[in-house]
MMTF fields as JSON, N, C-alpha, C and O atoms, coordinates in Angstrom:
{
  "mmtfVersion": "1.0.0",
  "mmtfProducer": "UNKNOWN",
  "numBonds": 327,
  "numAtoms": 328,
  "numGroups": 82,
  "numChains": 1,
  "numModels": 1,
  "chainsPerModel": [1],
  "groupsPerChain": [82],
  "chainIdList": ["A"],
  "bondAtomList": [4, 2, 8, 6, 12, 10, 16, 14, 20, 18, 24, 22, 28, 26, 32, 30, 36, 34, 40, 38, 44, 42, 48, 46, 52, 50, 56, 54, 60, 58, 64, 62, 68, 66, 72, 70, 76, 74, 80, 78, 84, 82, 88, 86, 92, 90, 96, 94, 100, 98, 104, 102, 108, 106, 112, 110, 116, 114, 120, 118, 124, 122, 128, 126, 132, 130, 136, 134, 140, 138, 144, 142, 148, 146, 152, 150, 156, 154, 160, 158, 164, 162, 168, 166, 172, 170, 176, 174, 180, 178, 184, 182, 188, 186, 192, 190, 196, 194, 200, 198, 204, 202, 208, 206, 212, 210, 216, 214, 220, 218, 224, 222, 228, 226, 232, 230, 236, 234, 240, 238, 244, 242, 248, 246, 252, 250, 256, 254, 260, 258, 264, 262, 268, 266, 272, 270, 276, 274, 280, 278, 284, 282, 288, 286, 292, 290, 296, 294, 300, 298, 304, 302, 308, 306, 312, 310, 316, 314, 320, 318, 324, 322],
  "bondOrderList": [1, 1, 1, 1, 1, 1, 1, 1, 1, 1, 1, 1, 1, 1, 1, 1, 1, 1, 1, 1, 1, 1, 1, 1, 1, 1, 1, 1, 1, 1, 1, 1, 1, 1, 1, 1, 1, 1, 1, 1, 1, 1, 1, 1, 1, 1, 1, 1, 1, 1, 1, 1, 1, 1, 1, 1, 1, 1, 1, 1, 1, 1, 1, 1, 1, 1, 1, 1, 1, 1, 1, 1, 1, 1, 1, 1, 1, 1, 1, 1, 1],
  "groupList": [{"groupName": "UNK", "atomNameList": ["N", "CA", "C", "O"], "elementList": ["N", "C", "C", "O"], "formalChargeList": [0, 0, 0, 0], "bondAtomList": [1, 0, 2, 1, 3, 2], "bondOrderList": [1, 1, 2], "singleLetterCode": "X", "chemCompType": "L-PEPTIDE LINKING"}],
  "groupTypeList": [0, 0, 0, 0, 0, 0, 0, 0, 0, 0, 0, 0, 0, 0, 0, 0, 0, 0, 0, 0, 0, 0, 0, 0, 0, 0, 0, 0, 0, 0, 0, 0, 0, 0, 0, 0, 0, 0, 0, 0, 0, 0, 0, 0, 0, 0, 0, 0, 0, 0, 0, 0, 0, 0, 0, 0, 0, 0, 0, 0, 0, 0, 0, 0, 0, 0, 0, 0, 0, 0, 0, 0, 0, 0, 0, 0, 0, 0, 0, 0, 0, 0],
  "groupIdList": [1, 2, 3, 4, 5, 6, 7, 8, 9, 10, 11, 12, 13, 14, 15, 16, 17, 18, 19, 20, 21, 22, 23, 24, 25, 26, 27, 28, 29, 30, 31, 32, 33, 34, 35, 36, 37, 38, 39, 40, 41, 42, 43, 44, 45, 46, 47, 48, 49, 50, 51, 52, 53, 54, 55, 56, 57, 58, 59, 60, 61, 62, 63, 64, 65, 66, 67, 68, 69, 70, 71, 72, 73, 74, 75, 76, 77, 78, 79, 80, 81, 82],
  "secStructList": [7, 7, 3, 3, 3, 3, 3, 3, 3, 3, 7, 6, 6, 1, 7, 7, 2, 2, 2, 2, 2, 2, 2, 2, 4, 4, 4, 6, 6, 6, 7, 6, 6, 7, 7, 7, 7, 7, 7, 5, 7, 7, 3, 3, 3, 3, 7, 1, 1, 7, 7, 7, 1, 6, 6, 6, 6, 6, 6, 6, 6, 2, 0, 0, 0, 0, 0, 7, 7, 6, 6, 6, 3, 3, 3, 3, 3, 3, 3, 3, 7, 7],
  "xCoordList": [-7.777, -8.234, -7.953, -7.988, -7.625, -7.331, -8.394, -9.097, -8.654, -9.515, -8.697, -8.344, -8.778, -8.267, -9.154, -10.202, -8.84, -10.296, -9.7, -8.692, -10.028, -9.794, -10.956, -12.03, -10.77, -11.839, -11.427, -10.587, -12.228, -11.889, -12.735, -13.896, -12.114, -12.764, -12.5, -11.559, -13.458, -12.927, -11.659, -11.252, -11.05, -10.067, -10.678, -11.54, -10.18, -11.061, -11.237, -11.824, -10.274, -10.642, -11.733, -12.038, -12.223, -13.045, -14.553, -14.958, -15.098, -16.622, -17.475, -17.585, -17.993, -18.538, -20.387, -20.791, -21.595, -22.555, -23.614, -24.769, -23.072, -23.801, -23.846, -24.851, -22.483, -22.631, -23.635, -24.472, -23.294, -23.741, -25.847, -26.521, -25.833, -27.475, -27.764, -28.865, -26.875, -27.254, -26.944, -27.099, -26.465, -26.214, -27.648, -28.241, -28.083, -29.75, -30.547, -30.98, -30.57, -31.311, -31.446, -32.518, -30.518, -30.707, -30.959, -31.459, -30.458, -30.877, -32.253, -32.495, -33.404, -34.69, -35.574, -36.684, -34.598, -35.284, -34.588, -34.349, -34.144, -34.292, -32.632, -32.276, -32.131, -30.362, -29.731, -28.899, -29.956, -29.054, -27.907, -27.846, -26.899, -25.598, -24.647, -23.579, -24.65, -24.353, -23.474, -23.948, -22.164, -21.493, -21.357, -21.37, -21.131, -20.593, -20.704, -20.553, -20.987, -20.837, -19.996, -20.482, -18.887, -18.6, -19.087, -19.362, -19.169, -19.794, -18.337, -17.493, -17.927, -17.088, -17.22, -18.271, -16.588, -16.585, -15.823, -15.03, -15.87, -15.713, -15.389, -16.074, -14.619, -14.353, -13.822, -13.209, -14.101, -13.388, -13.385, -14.326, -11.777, -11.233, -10.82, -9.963, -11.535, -11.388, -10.274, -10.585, -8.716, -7.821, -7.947, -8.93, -7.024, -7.102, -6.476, -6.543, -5.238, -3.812, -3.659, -4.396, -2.342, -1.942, -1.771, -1.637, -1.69, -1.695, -0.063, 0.519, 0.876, 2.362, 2.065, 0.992, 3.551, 4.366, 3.84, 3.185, 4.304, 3.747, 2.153, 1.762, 1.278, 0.099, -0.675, -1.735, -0.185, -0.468, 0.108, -0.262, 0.976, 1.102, 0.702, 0.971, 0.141, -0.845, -1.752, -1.963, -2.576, -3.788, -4.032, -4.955, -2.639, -2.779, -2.371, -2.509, -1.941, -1.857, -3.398, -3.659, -4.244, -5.828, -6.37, -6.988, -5.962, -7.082, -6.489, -7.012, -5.12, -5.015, -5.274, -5.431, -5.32, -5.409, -7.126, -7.718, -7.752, -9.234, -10.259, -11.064, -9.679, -10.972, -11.183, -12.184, -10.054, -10.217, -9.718, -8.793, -10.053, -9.566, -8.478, -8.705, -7.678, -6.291, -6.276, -5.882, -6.495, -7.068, -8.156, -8.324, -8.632, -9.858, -10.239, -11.175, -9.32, -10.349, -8.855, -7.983, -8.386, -7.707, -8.536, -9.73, -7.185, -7.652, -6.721, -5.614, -7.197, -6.532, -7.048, -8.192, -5.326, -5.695, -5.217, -4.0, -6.015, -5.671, -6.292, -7.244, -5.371, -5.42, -6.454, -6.208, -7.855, -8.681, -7.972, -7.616, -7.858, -7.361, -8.746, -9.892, -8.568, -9.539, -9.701, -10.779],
  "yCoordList": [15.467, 14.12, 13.808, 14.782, 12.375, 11.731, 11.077, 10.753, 10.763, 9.355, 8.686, 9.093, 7.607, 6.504, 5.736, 5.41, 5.343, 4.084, 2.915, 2.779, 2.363, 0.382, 0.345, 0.609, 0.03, -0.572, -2.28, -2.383, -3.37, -4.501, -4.948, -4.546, -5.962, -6.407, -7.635, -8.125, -8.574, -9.987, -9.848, -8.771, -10.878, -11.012, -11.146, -11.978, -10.309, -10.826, -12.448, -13.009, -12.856, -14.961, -15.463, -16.655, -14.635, -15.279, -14.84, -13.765, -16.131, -15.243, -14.583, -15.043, -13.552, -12.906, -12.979, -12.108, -14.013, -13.987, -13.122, -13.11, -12.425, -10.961, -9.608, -8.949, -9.445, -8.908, -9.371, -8.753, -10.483, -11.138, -10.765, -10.529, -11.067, -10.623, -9.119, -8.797, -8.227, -6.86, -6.177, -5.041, -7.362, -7.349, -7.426, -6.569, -8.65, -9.174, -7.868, -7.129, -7.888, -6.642, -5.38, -4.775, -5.009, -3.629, -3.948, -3.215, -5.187, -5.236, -5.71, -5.898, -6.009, -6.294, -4.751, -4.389, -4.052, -2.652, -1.698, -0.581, -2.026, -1.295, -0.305, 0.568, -0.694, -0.311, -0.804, -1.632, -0.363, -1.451, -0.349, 0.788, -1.345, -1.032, -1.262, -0.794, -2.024, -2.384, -3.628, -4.64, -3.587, -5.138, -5.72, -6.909, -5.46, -6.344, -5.555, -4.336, -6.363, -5.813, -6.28, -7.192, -5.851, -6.494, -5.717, -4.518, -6.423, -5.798, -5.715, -6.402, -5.071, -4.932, -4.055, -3.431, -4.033, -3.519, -2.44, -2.387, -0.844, -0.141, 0.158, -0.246, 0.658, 0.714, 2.457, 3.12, 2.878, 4.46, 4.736, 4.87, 4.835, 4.813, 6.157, 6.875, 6.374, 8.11, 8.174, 7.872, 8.728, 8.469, 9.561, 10.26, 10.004, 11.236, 11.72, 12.592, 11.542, 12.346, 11.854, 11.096, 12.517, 12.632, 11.69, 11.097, 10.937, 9.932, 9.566, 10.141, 8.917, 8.895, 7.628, 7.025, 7.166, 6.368, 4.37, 3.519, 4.207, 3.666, 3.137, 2.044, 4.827, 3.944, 3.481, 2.901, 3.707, 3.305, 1.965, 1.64, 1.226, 0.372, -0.265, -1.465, 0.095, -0.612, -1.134, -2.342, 0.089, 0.111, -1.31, -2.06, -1.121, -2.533, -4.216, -5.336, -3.853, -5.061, -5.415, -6.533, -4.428, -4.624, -5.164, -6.219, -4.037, -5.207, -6.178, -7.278, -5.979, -8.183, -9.325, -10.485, -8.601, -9.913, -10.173, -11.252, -8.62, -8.036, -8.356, -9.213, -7.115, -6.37, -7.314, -7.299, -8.082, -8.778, -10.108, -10.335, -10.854, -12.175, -12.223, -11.818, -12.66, -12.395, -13.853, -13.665, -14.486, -15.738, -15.493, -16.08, -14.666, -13.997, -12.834, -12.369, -12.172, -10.552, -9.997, -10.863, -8.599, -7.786, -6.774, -6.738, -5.714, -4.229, -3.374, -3.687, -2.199, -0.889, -0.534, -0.731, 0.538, 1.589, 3.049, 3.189, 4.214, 5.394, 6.062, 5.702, 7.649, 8.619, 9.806, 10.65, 9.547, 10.771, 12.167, 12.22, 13.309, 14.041, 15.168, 14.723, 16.381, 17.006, 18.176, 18.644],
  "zCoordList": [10.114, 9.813, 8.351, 7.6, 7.703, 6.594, 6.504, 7.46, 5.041, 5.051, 3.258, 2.151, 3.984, 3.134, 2.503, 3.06, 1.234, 0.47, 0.322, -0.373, 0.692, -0.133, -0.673, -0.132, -1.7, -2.602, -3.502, -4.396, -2.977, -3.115, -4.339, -4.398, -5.58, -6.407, -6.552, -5.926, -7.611, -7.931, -8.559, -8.995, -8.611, -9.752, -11.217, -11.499, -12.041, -13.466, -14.045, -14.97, -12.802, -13.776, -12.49, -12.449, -11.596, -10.416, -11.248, -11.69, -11.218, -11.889, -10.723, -9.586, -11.154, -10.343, -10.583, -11.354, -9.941, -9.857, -9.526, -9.953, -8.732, -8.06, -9.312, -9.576, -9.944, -11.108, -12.249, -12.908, -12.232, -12.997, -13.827, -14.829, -11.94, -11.447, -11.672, -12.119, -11.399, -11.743, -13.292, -13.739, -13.83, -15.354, -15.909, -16.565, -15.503, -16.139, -16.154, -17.039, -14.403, -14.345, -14.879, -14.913, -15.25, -15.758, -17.499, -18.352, -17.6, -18.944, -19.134, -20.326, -18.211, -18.275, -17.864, -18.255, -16.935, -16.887, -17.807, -17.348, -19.313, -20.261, -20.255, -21.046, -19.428, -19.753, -20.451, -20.078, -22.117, -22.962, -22.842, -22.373, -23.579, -23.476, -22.778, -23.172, -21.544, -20.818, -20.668, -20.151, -21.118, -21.45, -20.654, -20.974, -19.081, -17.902, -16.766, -16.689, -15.872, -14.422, -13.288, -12.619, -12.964, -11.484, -10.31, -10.351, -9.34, -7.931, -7.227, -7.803, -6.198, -5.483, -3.782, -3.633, -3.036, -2.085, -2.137, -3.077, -0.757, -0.812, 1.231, 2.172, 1.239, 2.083, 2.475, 1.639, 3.542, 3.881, 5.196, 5.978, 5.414, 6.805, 7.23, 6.715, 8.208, 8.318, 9.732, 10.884, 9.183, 10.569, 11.345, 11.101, 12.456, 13.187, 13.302, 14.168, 12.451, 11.682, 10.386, 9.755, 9.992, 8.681, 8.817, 9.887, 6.835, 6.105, 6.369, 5.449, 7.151, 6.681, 6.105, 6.138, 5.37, 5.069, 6.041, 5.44, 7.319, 7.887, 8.461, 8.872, 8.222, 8.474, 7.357, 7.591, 5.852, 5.234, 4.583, 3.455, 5.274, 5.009, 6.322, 6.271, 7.525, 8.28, 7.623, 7.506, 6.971, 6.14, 5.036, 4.716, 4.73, 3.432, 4.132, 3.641, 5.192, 5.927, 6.597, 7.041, 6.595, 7.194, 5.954, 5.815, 4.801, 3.475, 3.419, 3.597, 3.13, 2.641, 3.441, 3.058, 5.275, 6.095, 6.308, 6.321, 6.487, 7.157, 5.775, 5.411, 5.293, 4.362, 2.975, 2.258, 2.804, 1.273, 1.271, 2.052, 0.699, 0.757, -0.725, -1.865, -0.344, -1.169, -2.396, -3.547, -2.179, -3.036, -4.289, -5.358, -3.83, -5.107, -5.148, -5.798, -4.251, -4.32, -4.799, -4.731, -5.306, -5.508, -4.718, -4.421, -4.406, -3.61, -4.038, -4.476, -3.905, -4.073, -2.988, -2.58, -2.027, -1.577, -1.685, -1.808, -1.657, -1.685, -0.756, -0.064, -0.769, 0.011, -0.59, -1.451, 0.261, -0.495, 0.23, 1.407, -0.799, -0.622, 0.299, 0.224, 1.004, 1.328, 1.349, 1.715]
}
């Protein structure tokens, strides 16, 4: 078995509100230092063979059409190794 990650984020010019909110927060429960937060998604696809060539570009045809909205989100995907 493989498992693969997409992990989806804003674009840095999309403001991100949810960060935003866990920014406050930690800076009212005493986490200074803290310059910025983005929130993002995470994703891990566990296959039932090896990682080739082809299903990983299945994989990125699922985040850009499925897992992420391509208009404001950016994604990365990789191959967790095991």
């Amino acid at each position: 078995m493989s498992r693969v990650i997409v992990e989806v984020m804003l674009k840095p010019e999309i403001l991100d509100p949810q960060g935003k909110a866990v920014h406050g927060a930690l800076t009212r429960l005493g986490f200074g230092g803290v310059v910025d937060v983005r929130q993002g998604k995470r994703f891990e696809l566990e296959l039932d063979d090896e990682v080739t060539e082809e299903r990983l570009a299945q994989i990125r045809n699922a985040a850009e059409t499925l897992l992420s909205n391509p208009v404001i989100e950016d994604y990365t995907v990789k191959v967790e190794q095991s």
